[in-house]
N, C-alpha and C positions, 0 to 999 in steps of 0.2 A: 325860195320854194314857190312853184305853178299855185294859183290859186286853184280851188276849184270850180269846175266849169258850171254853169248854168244850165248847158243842154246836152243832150245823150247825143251819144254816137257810138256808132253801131262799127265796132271791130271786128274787121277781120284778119283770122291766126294761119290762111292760107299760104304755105312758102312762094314765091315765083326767084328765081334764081336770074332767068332770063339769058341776056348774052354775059352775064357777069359769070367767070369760070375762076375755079379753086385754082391759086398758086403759093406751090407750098412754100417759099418764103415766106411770103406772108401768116401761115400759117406758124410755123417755124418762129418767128416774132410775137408774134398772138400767146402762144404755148409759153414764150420768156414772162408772160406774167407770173410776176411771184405772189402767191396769198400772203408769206411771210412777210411780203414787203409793203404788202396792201394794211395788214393788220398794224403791224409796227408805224404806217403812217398817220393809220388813226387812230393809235394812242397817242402821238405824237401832235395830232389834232387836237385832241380830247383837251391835253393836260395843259392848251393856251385858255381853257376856261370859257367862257361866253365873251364872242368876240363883237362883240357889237363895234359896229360903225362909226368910227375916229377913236375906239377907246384902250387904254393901253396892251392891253389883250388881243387886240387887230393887229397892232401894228407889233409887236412880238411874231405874231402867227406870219405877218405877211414875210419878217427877217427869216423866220424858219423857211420858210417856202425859197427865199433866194439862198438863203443856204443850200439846198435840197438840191437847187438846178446848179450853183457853183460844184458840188461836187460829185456831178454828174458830167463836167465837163464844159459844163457853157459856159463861156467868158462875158466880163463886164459890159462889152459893147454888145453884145447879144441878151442882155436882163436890163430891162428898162423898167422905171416906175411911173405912173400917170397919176399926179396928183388931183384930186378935187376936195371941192371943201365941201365942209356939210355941217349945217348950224353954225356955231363959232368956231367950232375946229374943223377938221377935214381928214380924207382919208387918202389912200391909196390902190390904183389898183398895180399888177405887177404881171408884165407882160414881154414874154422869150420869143423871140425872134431866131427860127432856124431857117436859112435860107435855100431856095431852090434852086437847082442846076440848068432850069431848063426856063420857067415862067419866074425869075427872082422876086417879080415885083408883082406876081396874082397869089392870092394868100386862101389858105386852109386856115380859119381860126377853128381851135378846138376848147374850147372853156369853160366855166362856173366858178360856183361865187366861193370865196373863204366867210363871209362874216358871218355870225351866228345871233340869236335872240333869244332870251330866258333861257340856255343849256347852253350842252361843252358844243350840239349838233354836228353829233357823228354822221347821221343819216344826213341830214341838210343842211349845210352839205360838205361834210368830210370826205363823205360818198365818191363824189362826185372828185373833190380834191386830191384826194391818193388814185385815183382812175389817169388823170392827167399828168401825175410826177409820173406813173409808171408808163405810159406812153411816152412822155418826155425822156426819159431814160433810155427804153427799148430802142429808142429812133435816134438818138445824138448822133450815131455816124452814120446814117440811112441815107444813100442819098435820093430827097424824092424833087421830082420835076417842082414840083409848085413849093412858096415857101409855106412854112406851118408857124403859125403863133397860138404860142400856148399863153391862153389870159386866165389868171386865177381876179373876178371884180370882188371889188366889195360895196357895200349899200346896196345890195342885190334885197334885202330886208325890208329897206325904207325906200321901197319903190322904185329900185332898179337903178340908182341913183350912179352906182359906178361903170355900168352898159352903156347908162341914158350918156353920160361924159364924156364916153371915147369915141361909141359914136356918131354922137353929136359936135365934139372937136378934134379927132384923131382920122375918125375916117371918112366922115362927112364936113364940110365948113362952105357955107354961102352957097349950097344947093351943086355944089361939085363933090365928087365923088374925090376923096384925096387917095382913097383907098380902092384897090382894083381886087376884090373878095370873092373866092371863087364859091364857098360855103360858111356858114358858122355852124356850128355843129356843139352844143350844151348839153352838158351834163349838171342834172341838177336832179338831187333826193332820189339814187340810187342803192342805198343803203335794204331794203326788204326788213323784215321780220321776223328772229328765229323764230322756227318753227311753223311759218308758212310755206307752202308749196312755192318757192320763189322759182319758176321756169320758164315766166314770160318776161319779155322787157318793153314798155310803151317807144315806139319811135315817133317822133312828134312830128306832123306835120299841119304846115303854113295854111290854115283854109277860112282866112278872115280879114286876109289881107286884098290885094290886089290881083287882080284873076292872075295875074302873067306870072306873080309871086308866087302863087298857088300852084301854079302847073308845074314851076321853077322847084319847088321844096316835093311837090307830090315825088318825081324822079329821083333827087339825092336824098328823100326819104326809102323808097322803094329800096334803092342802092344801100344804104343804112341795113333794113333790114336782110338783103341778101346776104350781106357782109356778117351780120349778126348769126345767121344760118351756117355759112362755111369757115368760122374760126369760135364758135364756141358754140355749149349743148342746150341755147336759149333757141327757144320760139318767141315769136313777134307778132305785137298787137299795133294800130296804127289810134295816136292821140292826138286832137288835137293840140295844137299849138298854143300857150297861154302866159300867163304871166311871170316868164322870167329873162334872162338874161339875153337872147337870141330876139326879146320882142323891140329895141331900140334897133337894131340892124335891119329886122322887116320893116318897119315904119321910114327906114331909108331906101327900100326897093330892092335889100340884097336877098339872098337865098336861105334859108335855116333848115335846122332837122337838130331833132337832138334824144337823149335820154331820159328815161322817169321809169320809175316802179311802174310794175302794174299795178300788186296787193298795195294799196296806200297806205303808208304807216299812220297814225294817230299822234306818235310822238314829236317831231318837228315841231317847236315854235314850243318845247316846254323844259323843264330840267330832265324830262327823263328820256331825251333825243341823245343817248348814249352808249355806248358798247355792249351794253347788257340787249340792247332791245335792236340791235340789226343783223345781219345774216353776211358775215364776210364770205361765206362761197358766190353768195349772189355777188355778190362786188365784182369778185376775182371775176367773175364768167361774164361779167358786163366788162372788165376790164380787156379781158380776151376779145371781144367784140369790138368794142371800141379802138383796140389798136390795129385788128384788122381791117376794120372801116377808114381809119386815120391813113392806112398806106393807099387802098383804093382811091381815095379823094384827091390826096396829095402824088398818086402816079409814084409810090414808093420802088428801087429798085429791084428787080425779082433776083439779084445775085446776093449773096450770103457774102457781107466785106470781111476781110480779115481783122478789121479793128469794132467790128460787132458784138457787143454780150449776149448773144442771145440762146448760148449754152445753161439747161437749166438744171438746179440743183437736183439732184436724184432722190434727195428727201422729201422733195415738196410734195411726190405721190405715197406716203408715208399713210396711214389708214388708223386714224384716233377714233375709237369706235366702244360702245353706242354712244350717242351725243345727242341730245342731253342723255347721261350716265345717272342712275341712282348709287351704283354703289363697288361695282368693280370696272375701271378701264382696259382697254384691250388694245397694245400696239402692234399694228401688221407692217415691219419695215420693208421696203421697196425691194432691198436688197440680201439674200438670206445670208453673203456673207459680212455683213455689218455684225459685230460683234459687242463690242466697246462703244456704250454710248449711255446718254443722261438724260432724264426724263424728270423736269421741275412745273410745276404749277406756281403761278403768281398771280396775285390777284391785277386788277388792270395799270394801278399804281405801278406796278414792278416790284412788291414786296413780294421774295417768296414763303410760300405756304407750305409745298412737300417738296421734297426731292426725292431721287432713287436713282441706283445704275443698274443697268445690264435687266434691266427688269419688263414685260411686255404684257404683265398683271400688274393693274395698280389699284389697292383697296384705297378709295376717297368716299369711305362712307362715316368718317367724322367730319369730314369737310361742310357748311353750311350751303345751302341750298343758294344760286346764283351762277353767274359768269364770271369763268378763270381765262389766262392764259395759261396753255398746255405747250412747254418749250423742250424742243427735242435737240440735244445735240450729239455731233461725234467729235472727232479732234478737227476737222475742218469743215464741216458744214451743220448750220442750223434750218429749224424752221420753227414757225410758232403758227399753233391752232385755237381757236377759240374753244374751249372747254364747257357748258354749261352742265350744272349739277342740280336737279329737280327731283322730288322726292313726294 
């Protein structure tokens, strides 16, 4: 997580678009983010527990994580792990290699940290973690000119510890550049707060570094947020650049931009940095941003391949409404002839609470006041919503 800054600066929420023009592939890609599949990842985060750095809970989370890209398609020589120590034991970070067609050897890293401190840290950064499986995903047959590495570090907590390693041994070593880096681009504590106005997203730029780095991140910041304007319904504030993961890469000369809330959450760095207290719309729509940023960067191609997923489920625009609910729910299905289908609340474990069928009135007014999942199915397609019940 970015410390907080010491000095103000003065944002501005101005759009400029510039020469950068809408291509609906990319848009088209953007739209393939799933919220279902943002939310299912961080439950999937949550339930490794407090992942602290080297401790068995990390490295659990980091097998989940290469699970996640094995079945997404990426093979073994393409999922590498970077080990470092840290105290008496040590950790890992874990870093996919998808290669480019055109530049194979000038790299888009797109990253953030998995480890967490005192909580399960959905927001900080879980956030950030299901943002890059789901770009990872969207993109496995894409073909874009530059290659992209997707790095999930750890010790991102204890001072950056798994950034400071890579690159200070991976992409830097004896004052040579091993690595030819076109950007880094961080996502870190993305997660909002239900219930806040979540419509802005910080794009972070370089301005403490090296004038020439400066000028370098001020552009592929600019670009960040254009990109953010033309694939999702976010506006853009500019933040400085601070303490996390992108700052070992500026202290080597390379380029950064990256992500953060606007609304700061308060939870991050406690037990209650958890599902109940973030806002998966904002995710999703920082998700959509960032995979349209990710194809910009990387010169993704503008043809639609045939071995693409980027057909999206028809549910996902499905309408769980009011939210937070006191006391009767209301489904608006996407498609009026959907007929046959099932409507279960679970609490965030997975245990279920209610079920029903065929029903688009659901009284949850015995239900205790809190954060549900709301899970919609039919005979072939799902989606799950974050449900909150306030009274």
């Amino acid at each position: 997580m970015k410390k907080i800054a010491i000095f103000l600066f003065t944002s501005i929420i101005v759009q400029h678009t510039e020469a950068q023009s809408f291509i609906q592939s990319y848009k088209d890609r953007a739209d393939a983010v799933s919220q279902t599949n943002i939310i299912n990842n961080l439950q999937n985060f949550a339930s490794y527990g407090i992942k602290t750095t080297g401790s068995t809970a990390n490295t659990n989370a980091l097998n989940w994580l290469k699970s996640k890209y094995t079945s997404f398609g990426y093979t073994a020589g393409q999922i590498a792990e970077d080990p470092f120590s840290y105290g008496s034991t040590g950790s890992k970070n874990l870093v996919i290699t998808k290669t480019g067609t055109v530049y194979p050897n000038k790299y888009v890293i797109i990253c953030g940290h998995f480890d967490t401190i005192n909580g399960p840290g959905v927001n900080d950064n879980g956030s950030g973690t299901s943002i890059i499986l789901e770009a990872a995903r969207i993109l496995k047959d894409v073909p874009t000119d530059y290659s992209i590495k997707f790095i999930h570090f750890s010790g991102e907590e204890q001072n950056l510890i798994g950034s400071h390693h890579y690159a200070n041994n991976i992409a830097y070593q004896g004052g040579v550049r091993m690595l030819d880096i076109k950007v880094v681009f961080n996502l870190d504590q993305v997660g909002g707060v239900m219930g806040n106005n979540n419509n802005i997203v910080y794009c972070d730029e370089d301005q403490g570094g090296d004038p020439a780095n400066n000028a370098a991140s001020a552009v592929v910041t600019q670009e960040l947020r254009n990109c953010t304007t033309l694939y999702s319904p976010l506006q853009t504030a500019v933040d400085p650049a601070e303490a996390t993961d992108y700052i070992p890469f500026e202290q080597k000369g390379y380029t950064i931009t990256g992500f953060f809330e606007r609304i700061r959450s308060s939870y991050p760095h406690t037990s209650s940095d958890t599902f109940n207290n973030t806002d998966p719309v904002y995710i999703y729509n920082i998700g959509k941003a960032a995979v349209g940023a990710l194809q910009h960067f990387a010169v993704a191609s503008t043809l639609l391949g045939t071995q693409e997923n980027v057909s999206k489920n028809p549910l996902e625009a499905v309408k769980i409404y009011p939210n937070p609910v006191k006391d009767i729910i209301n489904i608006e299905l996407p498609d009026s002839k959907i007929k046959n289908f099932s409507f279960e609340i679970t609490d965030f474990p997975g245990r279920s609470i209610l079920k029903t069928t065929n029903e688009t009135k659901i009284n949850v007014s015995n239900l205790e006041n809190g954060a549900y999942l709301g899970i919609l199915k039919t005979a072939d397609q799902t989606v799950v919503r974050k449900v909150m019940i306030m009274r």
